[in-house]
N, C-alpha and C positions, 0 to 999 in steps of 0.2 A: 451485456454487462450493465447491472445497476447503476454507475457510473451515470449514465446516459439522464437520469434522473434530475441531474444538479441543473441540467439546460431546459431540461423538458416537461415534470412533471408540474401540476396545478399547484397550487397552495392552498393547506390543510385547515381544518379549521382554526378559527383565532386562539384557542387555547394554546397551540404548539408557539405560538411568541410568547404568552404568560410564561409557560415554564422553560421557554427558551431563556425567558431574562430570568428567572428563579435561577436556574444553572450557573448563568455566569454569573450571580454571586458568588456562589461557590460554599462549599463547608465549610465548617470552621477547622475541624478533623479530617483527614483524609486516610486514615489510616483504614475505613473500613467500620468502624467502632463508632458511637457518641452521639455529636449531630449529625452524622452523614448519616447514618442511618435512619437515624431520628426524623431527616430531612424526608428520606424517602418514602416513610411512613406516613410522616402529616400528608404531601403530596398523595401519595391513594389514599390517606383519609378523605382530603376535600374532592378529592375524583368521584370518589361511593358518595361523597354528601349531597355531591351534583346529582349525579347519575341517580340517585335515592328519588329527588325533588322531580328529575322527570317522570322517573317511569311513576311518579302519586302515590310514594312510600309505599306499591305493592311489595309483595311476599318474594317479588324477582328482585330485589334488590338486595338479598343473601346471595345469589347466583353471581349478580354483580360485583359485590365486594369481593365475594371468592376467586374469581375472574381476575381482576385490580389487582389484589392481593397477589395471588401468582406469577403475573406478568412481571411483578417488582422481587418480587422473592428468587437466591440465588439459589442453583440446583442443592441438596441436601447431600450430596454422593460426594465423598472424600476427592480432596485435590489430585490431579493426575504430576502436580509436580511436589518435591518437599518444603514445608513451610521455610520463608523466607528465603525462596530459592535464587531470587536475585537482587539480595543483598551482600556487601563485600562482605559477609564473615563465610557465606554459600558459596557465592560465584565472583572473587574476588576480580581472576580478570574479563569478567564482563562487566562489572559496574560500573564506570567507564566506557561513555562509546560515543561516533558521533550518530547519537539517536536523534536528533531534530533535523529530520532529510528534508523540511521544508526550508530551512538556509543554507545557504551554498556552502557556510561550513561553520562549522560552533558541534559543542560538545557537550554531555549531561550526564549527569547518574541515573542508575533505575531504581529511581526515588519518587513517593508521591510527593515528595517535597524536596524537587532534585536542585544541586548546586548547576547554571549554567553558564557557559560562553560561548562568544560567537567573534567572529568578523564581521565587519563593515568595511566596504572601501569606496573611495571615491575619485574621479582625476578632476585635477583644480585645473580651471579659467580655460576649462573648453567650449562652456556656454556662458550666457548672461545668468546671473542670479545664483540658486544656491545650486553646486554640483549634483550629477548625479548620484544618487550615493545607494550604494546595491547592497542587498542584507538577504531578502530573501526571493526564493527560484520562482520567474513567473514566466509567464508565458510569453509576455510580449513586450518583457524590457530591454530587447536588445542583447541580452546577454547571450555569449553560445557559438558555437558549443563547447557545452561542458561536462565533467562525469569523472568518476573512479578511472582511472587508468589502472591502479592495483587497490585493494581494498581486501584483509583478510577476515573480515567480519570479527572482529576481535581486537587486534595488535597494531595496526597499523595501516597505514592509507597514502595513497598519491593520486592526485586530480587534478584536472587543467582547466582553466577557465580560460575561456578569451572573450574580453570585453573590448570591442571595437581595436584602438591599437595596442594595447595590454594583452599580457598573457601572464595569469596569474595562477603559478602552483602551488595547492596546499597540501601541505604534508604533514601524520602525526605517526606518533608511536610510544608506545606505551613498554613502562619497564615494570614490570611487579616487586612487593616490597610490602613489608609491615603485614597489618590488616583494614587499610579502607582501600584497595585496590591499588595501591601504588605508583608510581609518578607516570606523567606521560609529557611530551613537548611537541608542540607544531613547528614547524619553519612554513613562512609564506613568503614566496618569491616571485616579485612582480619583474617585468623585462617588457621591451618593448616588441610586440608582435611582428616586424620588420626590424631585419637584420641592416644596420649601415641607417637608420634612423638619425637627422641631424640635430630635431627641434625634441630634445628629450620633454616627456609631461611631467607634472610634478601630482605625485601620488599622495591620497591620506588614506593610510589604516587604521583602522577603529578597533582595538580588542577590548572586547568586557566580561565583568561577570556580573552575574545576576541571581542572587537570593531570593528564597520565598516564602520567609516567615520571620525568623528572631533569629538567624543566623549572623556571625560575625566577619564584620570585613574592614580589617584597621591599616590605613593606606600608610606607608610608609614614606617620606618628601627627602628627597635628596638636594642637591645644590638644583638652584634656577628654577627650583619648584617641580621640579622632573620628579617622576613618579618612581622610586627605587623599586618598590614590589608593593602587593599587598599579602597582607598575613590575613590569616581567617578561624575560625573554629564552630565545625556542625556536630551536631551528636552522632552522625553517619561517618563522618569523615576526619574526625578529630582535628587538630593542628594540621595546617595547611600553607603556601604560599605561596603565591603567582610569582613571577618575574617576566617584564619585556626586556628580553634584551637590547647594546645598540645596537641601532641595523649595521651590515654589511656590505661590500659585493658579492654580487650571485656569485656560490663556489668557491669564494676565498673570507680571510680574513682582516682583508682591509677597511677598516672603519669609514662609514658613511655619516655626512652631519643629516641628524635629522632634527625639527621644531615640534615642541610636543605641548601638548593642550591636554587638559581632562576634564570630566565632568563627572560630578558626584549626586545621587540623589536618589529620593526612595523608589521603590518598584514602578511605575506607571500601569503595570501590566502588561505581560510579554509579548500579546497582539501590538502594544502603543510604542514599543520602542523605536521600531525605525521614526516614527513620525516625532518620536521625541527632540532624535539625535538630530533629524533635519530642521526641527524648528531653530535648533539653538545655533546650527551652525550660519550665526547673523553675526559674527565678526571679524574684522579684516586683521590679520595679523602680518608677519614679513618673516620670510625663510630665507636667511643671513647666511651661507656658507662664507667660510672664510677662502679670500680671493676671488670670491663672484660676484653676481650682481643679484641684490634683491630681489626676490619673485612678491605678491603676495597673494594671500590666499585665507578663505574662511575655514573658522575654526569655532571651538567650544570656548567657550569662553567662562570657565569651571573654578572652582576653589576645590581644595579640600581639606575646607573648614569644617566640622560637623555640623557646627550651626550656620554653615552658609547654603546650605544643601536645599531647603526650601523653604517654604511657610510654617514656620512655628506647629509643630504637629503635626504636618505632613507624613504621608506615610504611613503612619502608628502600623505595627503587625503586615506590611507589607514587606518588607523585604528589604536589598537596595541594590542599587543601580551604578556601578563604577565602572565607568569605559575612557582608556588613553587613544588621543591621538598622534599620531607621530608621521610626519610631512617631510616630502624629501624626491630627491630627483631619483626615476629608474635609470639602470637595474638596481637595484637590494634584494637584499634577503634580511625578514626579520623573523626572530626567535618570540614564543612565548613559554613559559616552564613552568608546568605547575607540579609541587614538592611537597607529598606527605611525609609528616611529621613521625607516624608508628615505624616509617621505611627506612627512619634514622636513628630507630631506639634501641637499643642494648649495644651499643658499639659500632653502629650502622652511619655515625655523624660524617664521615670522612666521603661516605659514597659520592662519586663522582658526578657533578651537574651532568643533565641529559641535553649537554647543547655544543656548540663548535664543532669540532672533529668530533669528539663522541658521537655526538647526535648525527653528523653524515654517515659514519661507520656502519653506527645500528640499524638508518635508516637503509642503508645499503644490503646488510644481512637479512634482515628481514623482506628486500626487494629480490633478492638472490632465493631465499626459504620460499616465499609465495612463488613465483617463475617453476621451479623444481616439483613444487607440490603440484603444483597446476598440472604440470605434464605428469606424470606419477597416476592424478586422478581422471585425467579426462582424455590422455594421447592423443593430440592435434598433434604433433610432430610424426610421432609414429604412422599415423592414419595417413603421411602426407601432404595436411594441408598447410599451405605456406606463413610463413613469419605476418603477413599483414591478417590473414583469417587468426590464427593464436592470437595474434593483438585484440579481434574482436572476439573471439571465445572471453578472454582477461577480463577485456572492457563488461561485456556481457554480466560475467559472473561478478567483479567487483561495484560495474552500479547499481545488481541487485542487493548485496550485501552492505554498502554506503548506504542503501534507502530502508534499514532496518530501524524503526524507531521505538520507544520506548515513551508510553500515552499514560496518561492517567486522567479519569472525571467519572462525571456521573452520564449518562445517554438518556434519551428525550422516547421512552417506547409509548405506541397507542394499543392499550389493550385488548383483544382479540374478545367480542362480546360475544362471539358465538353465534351469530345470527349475520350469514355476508349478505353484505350493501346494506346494514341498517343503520339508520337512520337517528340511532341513543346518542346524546350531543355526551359526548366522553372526552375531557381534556387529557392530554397527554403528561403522563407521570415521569418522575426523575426515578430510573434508575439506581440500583445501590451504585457508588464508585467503586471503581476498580480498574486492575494494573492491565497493558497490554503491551506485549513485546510482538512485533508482527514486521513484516517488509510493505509497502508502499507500490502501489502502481507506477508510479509519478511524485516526481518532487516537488513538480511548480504547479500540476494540474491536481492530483489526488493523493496528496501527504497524510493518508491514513489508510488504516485496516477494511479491507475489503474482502469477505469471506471467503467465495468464488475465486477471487486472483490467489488467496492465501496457499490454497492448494496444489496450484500450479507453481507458487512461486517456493515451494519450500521441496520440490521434485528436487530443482536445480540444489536449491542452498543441502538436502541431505546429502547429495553424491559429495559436497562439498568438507560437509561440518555436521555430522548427524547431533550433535550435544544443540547447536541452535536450533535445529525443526525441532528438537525434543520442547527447547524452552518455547518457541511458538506455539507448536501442538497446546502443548500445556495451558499458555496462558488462553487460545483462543477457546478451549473447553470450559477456563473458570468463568466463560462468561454464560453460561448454560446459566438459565432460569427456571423454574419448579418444573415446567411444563417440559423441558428439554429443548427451546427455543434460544437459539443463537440471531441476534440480528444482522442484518449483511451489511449494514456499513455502519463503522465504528468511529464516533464523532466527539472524543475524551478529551479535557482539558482544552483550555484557552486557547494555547495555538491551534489543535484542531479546530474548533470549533469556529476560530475566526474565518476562518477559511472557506468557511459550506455558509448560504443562505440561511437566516432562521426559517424559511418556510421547508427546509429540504433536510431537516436536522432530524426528525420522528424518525422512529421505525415500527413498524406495525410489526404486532404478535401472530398475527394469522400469515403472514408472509414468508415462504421458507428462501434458498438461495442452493443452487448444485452443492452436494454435500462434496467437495474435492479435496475436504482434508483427509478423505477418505484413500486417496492416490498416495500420497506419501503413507501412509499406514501399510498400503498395499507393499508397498516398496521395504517400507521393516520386516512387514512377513517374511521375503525373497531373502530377505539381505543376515538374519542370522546374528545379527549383533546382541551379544546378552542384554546390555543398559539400553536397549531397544526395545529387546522382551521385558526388562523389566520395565519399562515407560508404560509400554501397551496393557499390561498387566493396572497398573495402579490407573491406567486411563479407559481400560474396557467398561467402567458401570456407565460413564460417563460421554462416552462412545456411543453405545448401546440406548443411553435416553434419547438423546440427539437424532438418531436414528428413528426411535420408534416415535417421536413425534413426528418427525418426517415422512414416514410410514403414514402413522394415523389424520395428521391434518392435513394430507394432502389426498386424500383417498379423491378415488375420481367416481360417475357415476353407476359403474358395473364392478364387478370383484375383479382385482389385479388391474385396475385403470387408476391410473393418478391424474389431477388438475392442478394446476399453480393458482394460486389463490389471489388477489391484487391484481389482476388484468385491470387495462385502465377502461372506463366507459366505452360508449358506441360516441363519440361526441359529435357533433356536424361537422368539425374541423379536422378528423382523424381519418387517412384515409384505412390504417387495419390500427383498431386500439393496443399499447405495447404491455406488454409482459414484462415489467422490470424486472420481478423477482426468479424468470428464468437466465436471467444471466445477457439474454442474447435480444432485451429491448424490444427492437421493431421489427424483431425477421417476424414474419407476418402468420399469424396464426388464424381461428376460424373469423370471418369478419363480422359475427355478431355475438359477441360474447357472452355465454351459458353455461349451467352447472351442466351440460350434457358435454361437454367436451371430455377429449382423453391427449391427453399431452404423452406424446413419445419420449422424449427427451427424458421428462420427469421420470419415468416409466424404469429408464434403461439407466438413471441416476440410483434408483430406487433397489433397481435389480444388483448392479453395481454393490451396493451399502450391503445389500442381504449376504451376497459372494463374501465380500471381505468381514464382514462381522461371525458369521459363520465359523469360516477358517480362522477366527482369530479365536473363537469359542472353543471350538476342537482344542486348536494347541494348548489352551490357557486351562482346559479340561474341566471348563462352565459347561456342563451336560442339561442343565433346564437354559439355559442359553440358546445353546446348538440345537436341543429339542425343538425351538420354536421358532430359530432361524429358519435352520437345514430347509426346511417345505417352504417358507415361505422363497427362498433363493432359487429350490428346484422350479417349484411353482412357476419364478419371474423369465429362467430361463427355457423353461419348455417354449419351442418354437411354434407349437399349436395353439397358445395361448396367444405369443406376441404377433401369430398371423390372424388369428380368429379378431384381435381389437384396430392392428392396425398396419397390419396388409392391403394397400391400396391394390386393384387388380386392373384399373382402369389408368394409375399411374404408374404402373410398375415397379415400386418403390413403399416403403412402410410411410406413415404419413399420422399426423394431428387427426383427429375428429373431432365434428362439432357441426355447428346452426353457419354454415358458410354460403358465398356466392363470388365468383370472380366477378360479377359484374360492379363492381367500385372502381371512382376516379375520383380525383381533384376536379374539379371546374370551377374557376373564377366567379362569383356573384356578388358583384357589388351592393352594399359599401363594404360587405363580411368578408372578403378575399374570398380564398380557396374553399373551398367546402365539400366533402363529398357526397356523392351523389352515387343509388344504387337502381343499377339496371333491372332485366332479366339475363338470367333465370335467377326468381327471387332465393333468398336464403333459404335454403332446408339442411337436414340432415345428411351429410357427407364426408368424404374423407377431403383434409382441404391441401387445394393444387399449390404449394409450395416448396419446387424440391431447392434444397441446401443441404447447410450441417446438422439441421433437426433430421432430415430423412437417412443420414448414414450412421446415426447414435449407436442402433444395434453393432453396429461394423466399429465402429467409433469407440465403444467400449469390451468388443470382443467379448461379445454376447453370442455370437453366431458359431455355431459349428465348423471347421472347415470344409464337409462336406455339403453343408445347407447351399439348397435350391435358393437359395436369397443372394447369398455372396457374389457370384455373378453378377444380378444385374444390378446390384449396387456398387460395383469399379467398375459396369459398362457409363454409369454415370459420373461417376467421381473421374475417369479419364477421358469424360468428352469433353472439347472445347467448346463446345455449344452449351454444355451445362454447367460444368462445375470447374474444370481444368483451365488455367492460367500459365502462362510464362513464369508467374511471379507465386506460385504457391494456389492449393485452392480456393474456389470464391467460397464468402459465406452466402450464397444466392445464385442459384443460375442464372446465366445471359438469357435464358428462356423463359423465365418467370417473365410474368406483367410485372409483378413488384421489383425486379430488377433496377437498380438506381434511384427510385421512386422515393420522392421525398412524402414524410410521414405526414405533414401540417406545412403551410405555408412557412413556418418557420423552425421547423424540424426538418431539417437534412437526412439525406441515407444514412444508416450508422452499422450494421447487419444484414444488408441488402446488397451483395456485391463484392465487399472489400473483403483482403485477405487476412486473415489474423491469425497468430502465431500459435496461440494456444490449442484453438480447434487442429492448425495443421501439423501439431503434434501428435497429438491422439492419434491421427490419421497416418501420421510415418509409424508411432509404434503399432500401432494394427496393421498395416502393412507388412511390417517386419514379422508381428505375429503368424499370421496368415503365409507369409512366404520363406516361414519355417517348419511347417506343418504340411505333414502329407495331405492334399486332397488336390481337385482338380483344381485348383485356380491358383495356387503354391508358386510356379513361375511367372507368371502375371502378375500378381501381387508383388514377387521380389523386382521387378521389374518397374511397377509403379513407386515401388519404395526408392529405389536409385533416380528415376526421372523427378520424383516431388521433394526429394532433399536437395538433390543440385539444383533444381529452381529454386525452394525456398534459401537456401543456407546464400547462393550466390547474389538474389535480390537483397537481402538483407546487408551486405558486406560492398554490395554495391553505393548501394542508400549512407552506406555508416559511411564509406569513403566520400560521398557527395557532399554530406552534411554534418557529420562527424553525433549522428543520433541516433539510437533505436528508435523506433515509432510505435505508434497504437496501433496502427495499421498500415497496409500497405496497399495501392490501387490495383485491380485486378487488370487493368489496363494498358497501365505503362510501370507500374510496381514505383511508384514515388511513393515517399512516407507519406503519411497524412494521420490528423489526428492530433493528440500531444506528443510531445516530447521536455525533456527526453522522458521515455519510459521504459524505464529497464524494469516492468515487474512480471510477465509472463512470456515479454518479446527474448527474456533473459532462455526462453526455451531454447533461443536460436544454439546454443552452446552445447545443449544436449542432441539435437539435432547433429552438429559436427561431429562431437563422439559416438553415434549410432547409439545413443543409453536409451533403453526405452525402456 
């Protein structure tokens, strides 16, 4: 998994921070149009200017500008979704979502210029200084676990945090109305994580919203300076109006006093706000119930004066910044409500606020509607399996669907000069901007678009919601470039972007990523839904380029061999250089990296794309399509072929080729640390000894006939315990490999060497399943490994979620303990389909 990159990989050359910091200027326009464009033109002008002055204004620096040019230019092939497709006059209720999975909870439109809010909270005078005050998901603040309990990717949501002796639920739900998307309300309800608690804490909630341009937000002051509401007005959203209500008790309606504080002021920029709210929170105020004793506790210490907001011109064209605080002893419950104005026009004034009882009712309908659907779509009850496994099927599919986010910016691409490993000092160019709707690996570890995980994760969300894979499909297509290059990790707008290192922000054009959005497409073929065929239809040219770059830049060094192209060097510190762009990092491939290699993987990726693009040509009745597919598909899968390149005969298993030697290690040499060090027998040409999940791909993507002489002893392997077979799921590494556990660099850890991951042992149950419904010999066998590798997988994972209350990256092959980030519900979310045998 690319991923692996943000820890691991070198840093690029100095130009990737030039136009790292060019980006976060940002445009002036985002719409696509003006200076964004404008932007991203100057940016490959001064790239060709550069690149001109090196190569000595020869005749090759047409090649180069055309090159430049390409890599910035968006594909020319008609949109695969309809224009303005997620916009409230298109897709009124999805405009509205909570799309920033990087905060524990806050909400936005699918705007390049979206209206947003969020939560903050904090518990007062637990430590010396200023409290902790929690905004967004990380890794190691303590917080957790937390996640979607229900989440219907659309309508509404429930989640639980627990933060030390807190347990905080937020909950939204959205009612439709008018035309900007219609109202929606939270309730957040904090309680104390021990029941019979004596020394109740005293809580502050932070709710704000946040503009990001010439938008209006005119606060409304009630008695004591209490914030009555804010009113507002966007050209997207017309007449608008927040309200916090007072707090509560949890589940009733008896009034709680609370102390409220605000602060007003222009945007900071949506990276700087926590840091904002923490500097200000430097004054000591006093939380007065009446008939108690004083607490006190720091607070904002805000006006909202217009002119008290900041420095005399502060701001201009950024935005602003209005967040209330409101203090007070657990348990409560507090409401926030936000009220389009179109929801109240022609006679619609009288609609009933979405809070009190309303708001529990609906909230409950809608918890009642999800539960029902659930079982409907996926039959955990039916199948058997108990009340605590449905819980995590639920969990499963709602924190992949809570981690749907909605990106916008420009991307940092390195132009693909055509000549690999040269040496042309080429800086790295701004992308045109553009919209992206996609799920998340990780909330607190990888808060953006990952291409590879996209595929897998939209498996889960179509069985759920096919109209959302359609709007991901979509959008992740409109980021195709002339060439039909999609890049594999997608670094848009300011909050993303704060998040990734400037040296880890580029994406190179010669780098491809497992095409998996090709899996869910697979799954529209099967499934027969018209507005399926019609997505596929308006998405085939678009399909089809993607591919056939795929095809052509990855070409290997014989016909029908593919290479992945970005292997990292031979460096002294590496003990096997990684392949980022296969997806699978450090699982170890030839140990001297060469255009002579044949990567398998890539191969039966490759073969895969031809299958499904094929068949999707036949139905769609593209006859110069299917012409040029059809052989190339038959071609990938004749088994004469894929034994003639990479039938190991000596490993007994298909396998990599290339310039290899097992004789590498690590050995310590001071002052350098680790370094590797290569024996005999020196490197030559061979098939190289690493059996894993690259060597069952053929099986893995049900390439193999049921009757192939291969099948056998590829499950003699995947069901040994000395190779691949685990308690806990299979390894991605045999216990018999040298490279088993082997850390990559003195400070590079195993990551693909060993550990179980959920996505490979998906594939692997559905091929399973495949295979042992299909007449040939190994038909009972295979149904047999299918029922022994689901009940390990599905049982360690439900294990782990009860220890820890987390999905995980991975899982040890070992002892089956999480390991990795968490939470990450983006392809561990498989564990769900897994339960329902869906493959």
């Amino acid at each position: 998994m690319a991923r692996g990159e943000r820890r691991r990989r070198g840093a690029p050359a100095d130009g990737a921070r030039t136009a790292e910091r060019a980006a976060r200027g940002g445009p002036a326009r985002r719409d696509g149009r003006g200076s964004s464009a404008r932007g991203a033109a100057r940016g490959a002008a001064l790239a060709v200017l550069v690149l001109s002055l090196v190569l000595g204004l020869s005749g090759s620096w047409l090649l180069a500008w055309h090159r430049v040019r390409r890599a910035v230019t968006l594909h020319s092939a008609p949109p695969a979704l309809p224009p303005d497709s997620s916009s409230a006059a298109v897709a009124p209720d999805l405009f509205w979502g909570t799309y920033r999975p990087h905060v524990y909870f806050g909400m936005k439109t699918r705007s390049p210029r979206p209206l947003l809010t969020g939560l903050m909270w904090a518990q007062q005078g637990t430590t010396p200084g200023t409290p902790k005050l929690r905004h967004t998901c990380e890794q190691g603040d303590g917080v957790g676990p937390y996640g979607w309990e229900l989440h219907d990717g659309v309508s509404f949501g429930r989640q639980h945090i627990q933060d030390g002796a807190l347990k905080l639920t937020t909950e939204f739900v959205k009612r439709p109305g008018g035309q900007h998307g219609g109202d929606w309300s939270w309730r957040v309800t904090v309680e104390p994580q021990a029941s019979g608690t004596s020394a109740l804490p005293l809580v502050s909630l932070f709710f704000y919203v946040v503009t990001d341009g010439k938008e209006v937000l005119v606060p409304e002051v009630g008695a004591k300076g209490q914030l009555k509401f804010i009113s507002g007005h966007t050209s997207e959203l017309g007449d608008f109006r927040f309200t916090l209500l007072a707090p509560t008790g949890p589940g009733d309606a008896t009034p709680k006093y609370g102390s409220y504080n605000v602060f007003w002021s222009s945007n900071p920029g949506l990276p700087l706000l926590t840091e904002m709210v923490k500097s200000r929170l430097n004054s000591w105020f006093q939380h007065r119930p009446p008939g108690a004793s004083p607490e006190r506790y720091l607070g904002l210490p805000g006006s909202l004066k217009w002119e008290d907001r900041g420095p005399s011109g502060q701001g201009q064209g950024q935005g602003q910044f209005l967040i209330q605080q409101v203090t007070l002893k657990v348990p409560f419950s507090v409401e926030f409500v936000f009220e389009s104005g179109s929801a109240r026009a022609g006679g619609s004034q009288a609609l009933e606020q979405l809070a009190g009882t309303v708001l529990t009712q609906t909230l409950e309908n809608h918890a009642e509607t999800f539960r029902k659907r659930f079982e409907k779509t996926f039959g955990l009850k039916e199948k058997g399996l108990s009340p605590e496994e449905q819980a995590l099927g639920q969990a499963a599919l709602s924190g992949l669907l809570g981690g749907i986010g909605y990106f916008y910016g420009q991307g940092l691409v390195l132009p693909d000069m055509g000549v690999e490993g040269s040496e042309q000092k080429v800086d790295p160019v701004l992308f045109p901007p553009v919209p992206l709707f996609t799920a998340v690996p990780s909330r607190s570890f990888f808060p953006r678009g990952f291409l590879w995980d996209e595929g897998f994760h939209q498996l889960v969300v179509q069985r759920w919601d096919p109209r959302l894979s359609r709007e991901a499909l979509g959008h992740w297509l409109g980021l195709l470039n002339a060439d039909g290059w999609i890049g594999r990790e997608q670094v848009l707008g300011d909050e993303a972007r704060a998040r990734v290192p400037p040296e880890f922000l580029v994406q190179r054009t010669a780098h491809a990523n497992p095409p998996t959005l090709l899996l869910p497409v697979a799954h529209m073929l099967e499934g027969g839904d018209p507005a399926d065929f019609a997505f596929l239809r308006r998405a085939f040219p678009r399909l089809r380029a993607w591919f056939s770059w795929l095809h052509q830049s990855q070409a290997g060094p014989v016909p029908l061999s593919y290479r992945w192209r970005g292997r990292d060097p031979a460096l002294p510190t590496l003990l096997n250089p990684k392949t980022l762009p296969s997806g699978l990092d450090d699982y170890p491939r030839a140990s001297h990296p060469s255009a002579t290699e044949r990567h398998l993987d890539l191969r039966c990726w490759v073969a895969l794309g031809a299958r499904v693009l094929t068949r999707l040509a036949e139905l769609l009745g593209e006859a110069e399509a299917a012409a040029e597919l059809g052989p190339l598909a038959v071609s990938l899968e004749a088994e004469e072929s894929l034994d003639e390149l990479h039938w190991a005969p000596e490993l007994g298993v298909f396998a990599d080729f290339g310039n290899h030697t097992k004789a590498v290690q690590l050995k310590p040499r001071p002052p350098q640390g680790l370094v590797r060090v290569v024996g005999r027998p020196h490197p030559h040409l061979q098939y190289v000894d690493a059996l894993g999940y690259v060597s069952l791909f053929p099986f893995l993507l049900r390439l193999l006939d049921p009757n192939s002489s291969r099948l056998g002893p590829l499950l003699d392997v995947l069901a040994d315990s000395r190779h691949l077979w685990s308690p806990f799921g299979l390894r991605s590494l045999a216990a018999s490999s040298p490279f088993y556990s082997q850390r990559n660099s003195e400070h590079d850890p195993p990551y693909w060497r060993g550990a179980v991951w959920l996505n490979i042992n998906y594939l692997a149950l559905g091929a399973l399943h495949h295979y042992g419904h299909l007449e040939g010999p190994h038909q009972a066998r295979a149904a047999k490994l299918h029922r022994e590798l689901r009940a390990n997988l599905v049982s360690n994972v439900w294990r782990q979620y009860q220890a820890t209350g987390f999905l995980w990256e991975q899982y040890s092959d070992r002892d089956g303990r999480g390991m990795g980030c968490r939470p990450f519900q983006g392809w561990t979310s498989l564990v769900l389909l897994a339960m329902a045998k869906d493959y």
